[in-house]
C-alpha positions as CSV (number, residue, x, y, z in Angstrom):
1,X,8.2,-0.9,4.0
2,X,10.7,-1.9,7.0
3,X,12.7,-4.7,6.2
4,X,12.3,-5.9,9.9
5,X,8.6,-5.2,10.2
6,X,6.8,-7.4,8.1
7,X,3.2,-6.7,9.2
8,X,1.6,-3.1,8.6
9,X,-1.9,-1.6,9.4
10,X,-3.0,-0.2,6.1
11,X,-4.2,3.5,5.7
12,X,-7.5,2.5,3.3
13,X,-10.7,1.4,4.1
14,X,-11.2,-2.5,3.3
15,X,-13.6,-2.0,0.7
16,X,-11.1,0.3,-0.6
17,X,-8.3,-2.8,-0.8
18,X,-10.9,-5.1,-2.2
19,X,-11.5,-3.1,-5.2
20,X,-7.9,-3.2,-6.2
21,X,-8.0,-7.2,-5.8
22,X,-9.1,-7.7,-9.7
23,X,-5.1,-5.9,-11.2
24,X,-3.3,-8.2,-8.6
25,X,-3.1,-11.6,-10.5
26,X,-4.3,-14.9,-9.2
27,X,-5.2,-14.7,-5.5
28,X,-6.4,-17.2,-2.8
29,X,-9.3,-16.2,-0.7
30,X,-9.0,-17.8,2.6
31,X,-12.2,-17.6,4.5
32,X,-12.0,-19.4,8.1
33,X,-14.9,-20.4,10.7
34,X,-14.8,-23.3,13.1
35,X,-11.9,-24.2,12.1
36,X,-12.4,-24.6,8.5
37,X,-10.4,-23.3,6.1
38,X,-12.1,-22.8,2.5
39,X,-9.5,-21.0,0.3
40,X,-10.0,-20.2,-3.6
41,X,-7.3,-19.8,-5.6
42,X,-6.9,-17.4,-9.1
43,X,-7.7,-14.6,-10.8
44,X,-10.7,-12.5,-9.1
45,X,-12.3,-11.0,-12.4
46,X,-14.9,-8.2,-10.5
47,X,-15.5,-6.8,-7.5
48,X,-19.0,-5.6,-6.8
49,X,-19.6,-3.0,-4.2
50,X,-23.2,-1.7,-3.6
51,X,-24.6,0.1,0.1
52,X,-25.2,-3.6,2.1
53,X,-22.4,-6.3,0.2
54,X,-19.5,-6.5,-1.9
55,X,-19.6,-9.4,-4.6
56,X,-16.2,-10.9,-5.6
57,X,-16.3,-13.0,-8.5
58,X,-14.5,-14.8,-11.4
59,X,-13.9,-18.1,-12.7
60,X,-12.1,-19.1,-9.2
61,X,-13.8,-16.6,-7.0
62,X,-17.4,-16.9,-5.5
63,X,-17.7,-14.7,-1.9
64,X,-20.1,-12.7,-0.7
65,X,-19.3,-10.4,2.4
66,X,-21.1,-7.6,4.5
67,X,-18.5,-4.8,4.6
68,X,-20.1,-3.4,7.8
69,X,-18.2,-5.9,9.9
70,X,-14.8,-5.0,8.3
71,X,-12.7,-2.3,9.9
72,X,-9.4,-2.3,8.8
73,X,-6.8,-4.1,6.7
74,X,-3.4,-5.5,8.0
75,X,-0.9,-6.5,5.5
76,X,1.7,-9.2,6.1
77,X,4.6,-10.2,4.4
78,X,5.8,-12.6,6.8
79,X,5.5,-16.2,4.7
80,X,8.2,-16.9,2.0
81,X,8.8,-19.8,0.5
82,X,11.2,-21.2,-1.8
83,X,13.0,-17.9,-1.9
84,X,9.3,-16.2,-2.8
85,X,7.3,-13.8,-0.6
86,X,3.6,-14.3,-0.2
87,X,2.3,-11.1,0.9
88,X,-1.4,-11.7,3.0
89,X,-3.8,-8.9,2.9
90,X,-5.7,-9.7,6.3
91,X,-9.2,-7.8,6.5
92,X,-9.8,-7.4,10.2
93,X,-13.2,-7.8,12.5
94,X,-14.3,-5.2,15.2
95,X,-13.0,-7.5,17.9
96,X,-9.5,-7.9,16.4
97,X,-9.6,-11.2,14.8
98,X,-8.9,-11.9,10.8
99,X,-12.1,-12.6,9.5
100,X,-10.5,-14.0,5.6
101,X,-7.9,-13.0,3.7
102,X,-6.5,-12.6,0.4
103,X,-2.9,-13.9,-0.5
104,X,-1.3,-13.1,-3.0
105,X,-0.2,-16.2,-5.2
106,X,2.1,-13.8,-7.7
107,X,4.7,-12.4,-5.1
108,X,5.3,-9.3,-4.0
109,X,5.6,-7.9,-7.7
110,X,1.8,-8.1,-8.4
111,X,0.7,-7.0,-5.1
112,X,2.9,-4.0,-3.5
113,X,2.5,-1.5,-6.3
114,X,-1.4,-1.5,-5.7
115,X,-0.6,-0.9,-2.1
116,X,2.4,1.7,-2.8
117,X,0.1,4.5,-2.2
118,X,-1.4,4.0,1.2
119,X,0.7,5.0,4.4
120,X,1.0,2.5,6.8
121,X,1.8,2.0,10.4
122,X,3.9,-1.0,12.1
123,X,1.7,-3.4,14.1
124,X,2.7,-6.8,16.6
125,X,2.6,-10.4,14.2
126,X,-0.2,-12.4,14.5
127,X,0.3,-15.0,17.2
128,X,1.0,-18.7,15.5
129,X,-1.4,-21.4,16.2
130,X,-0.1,-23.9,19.2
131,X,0.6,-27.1,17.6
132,X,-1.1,-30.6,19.3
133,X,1.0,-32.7,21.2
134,X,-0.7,-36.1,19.8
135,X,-1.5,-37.0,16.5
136,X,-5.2,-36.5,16.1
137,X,-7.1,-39.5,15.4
138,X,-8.2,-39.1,11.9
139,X,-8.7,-42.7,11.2
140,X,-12.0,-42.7,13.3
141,X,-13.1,-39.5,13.3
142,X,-17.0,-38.5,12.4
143,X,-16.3,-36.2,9.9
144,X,-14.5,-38.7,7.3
145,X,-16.6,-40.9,6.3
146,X,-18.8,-38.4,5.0
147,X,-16.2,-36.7,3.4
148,X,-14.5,-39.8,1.5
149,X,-17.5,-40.5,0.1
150,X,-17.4,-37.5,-1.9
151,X,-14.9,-38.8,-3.8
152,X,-15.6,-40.0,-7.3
153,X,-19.0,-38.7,-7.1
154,X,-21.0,-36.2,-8.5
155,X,-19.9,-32.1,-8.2
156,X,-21.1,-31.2,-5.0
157,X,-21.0,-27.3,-3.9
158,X,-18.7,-26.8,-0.5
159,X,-19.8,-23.4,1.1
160,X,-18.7,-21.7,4.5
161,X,-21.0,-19.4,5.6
162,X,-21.1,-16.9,8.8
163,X,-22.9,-13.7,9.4
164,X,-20.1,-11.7,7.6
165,X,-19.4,-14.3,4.9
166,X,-20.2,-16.8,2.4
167,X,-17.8,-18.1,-0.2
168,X,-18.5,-21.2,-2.2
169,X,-16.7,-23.7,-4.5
170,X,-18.7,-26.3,-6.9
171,X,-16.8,-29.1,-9.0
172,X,-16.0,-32.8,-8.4
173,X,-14.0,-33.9,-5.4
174,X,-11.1,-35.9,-6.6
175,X,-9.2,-36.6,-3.7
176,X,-9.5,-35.8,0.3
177,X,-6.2,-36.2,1.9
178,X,-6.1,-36.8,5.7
179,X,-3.2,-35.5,7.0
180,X,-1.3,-33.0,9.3
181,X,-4.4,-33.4,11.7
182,X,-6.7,-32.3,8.9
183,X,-9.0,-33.7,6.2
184,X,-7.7,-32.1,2.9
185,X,-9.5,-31.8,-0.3
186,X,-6.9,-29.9,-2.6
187,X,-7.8,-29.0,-6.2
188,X,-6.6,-26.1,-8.7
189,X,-8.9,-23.4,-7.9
190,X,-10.2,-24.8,-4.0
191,X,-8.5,-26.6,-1.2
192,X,-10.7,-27.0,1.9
193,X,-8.9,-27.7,5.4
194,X,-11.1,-29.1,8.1
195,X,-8.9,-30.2,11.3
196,X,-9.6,-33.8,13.0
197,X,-11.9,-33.2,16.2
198,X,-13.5,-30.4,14.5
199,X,-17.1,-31.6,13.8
200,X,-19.5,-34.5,15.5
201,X,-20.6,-35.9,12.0
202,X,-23.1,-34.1,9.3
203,X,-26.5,-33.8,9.6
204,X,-28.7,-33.4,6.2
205,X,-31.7,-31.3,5.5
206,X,-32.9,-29.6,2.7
207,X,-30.6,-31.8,0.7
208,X,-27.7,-30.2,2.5
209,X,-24.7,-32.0,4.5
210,X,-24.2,-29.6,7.7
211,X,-21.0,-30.0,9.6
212,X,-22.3,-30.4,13.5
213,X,-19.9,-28.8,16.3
214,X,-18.8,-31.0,19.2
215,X,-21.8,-28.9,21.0
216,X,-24.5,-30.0,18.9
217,X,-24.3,-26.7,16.7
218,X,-24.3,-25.8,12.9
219,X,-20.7,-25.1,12.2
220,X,-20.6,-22.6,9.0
221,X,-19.4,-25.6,6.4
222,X,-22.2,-27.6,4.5
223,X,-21.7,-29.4,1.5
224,X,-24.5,-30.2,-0.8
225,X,-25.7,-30.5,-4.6
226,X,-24.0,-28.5,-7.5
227,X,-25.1,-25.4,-7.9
């Protein structure tokens, strides 16, 4: 791997990278869809791969995906911190867009020697977000309320859900941060990042929270009883 190139196009099929997630230590599985971020974090125990899903699982890990919609993997070693490389294994959509990733939380040493085996080919960084010029309002925005109230209360399942994905996370909600323009609930195994101006308020049915868009639409996030 270039030292100056820190993003390559992996010669493997996706499904083909997923299988080798279980010998790469703990991992966080970001999964993003109008504009929330649901990320687990640890060690994915199995990976299930059958003719219409693949099943990733573990004590951490709970997401579902339709491999049809997958068509190639990107891997990015781009983010270091503290002196520590976090390599991202991005799984790309048919349209170009990452449609969730897996980071891994280990460093470089638990996830490049899986990877050592598959050629790869140089490709452009991913463009970086555009930061807002004011402070979102996150005082009186829709979306809290609901969200604060989680706290304290009984375990409640989070799940983000889209035609290519669901991954879920059920436990108590301890905290829910606002900050950096986003209401944060960060826990061990889950953090869940949902920017201000995101959502209109909830709607419940069927026992079930739904996040409503700005347009009057589901958004893929809906909180609701343990399950």
């Amino acid at each position: 791997m270039s030292d100056a190139v820190k993003r390559h196009g992996l010669n493997a099929t996706p499904v083909d990278i997923m299988k080798l997630l279980p010998d790469m230590d703990r991992v966080q599985t970001g999964a993003r869809a109008d504009g929330a971020v649901h990320e687990r974090l640890g060690k994915i125990e199995k990976v299930e791969v059958t003719d219409t899903f693949v099943r990733i699982s573990g004590a951490c890990h709970d997401l579902v995906l339709d491999p049809s919609d997958l068509v190639s993997v990107e891997y990015d070693t781009s983010m270091e911190m503290r002196d520590k490389i976090y390599p991202r294994l991005d799984m790309m959509g048919k349209d170009g867009d990452v449609l969730f990733s897996f980071t891994g939380l280990e460093g470089l040493e638990a996830m490049e020697p899986h990877l050592a085996k598959f050629s790869r080919t140089p490709v452009a960084p991913r463009a970086r977000p555009t930061e807002e010029e004011a402070e979102p309002d996150l005082e009186n925005d829709p979306a809290r309320p609901f969200l604060e109230s989680l706290v304290g209360a009984a375990p409640v399942t989070v799940r983000i859900e889209t035609p290519v994905f669901i991954q879920k996370w059920t436990g108590a909600v301890a905290k829910m941060l606002p900050a950096g323009g986003c209401f944060n609930i960060i826990l061990k195994d889950f953090h869940l990042h949902l920017p201000a101006n995101s959502l209109s308020g909830w709607e419940e049915r069927d026992g079930w929270h739904h996040g409503i868009l700005l347009d009057g639409s589901n958004s893929a996030l809906s909180i609701g009883p343990a399950q």
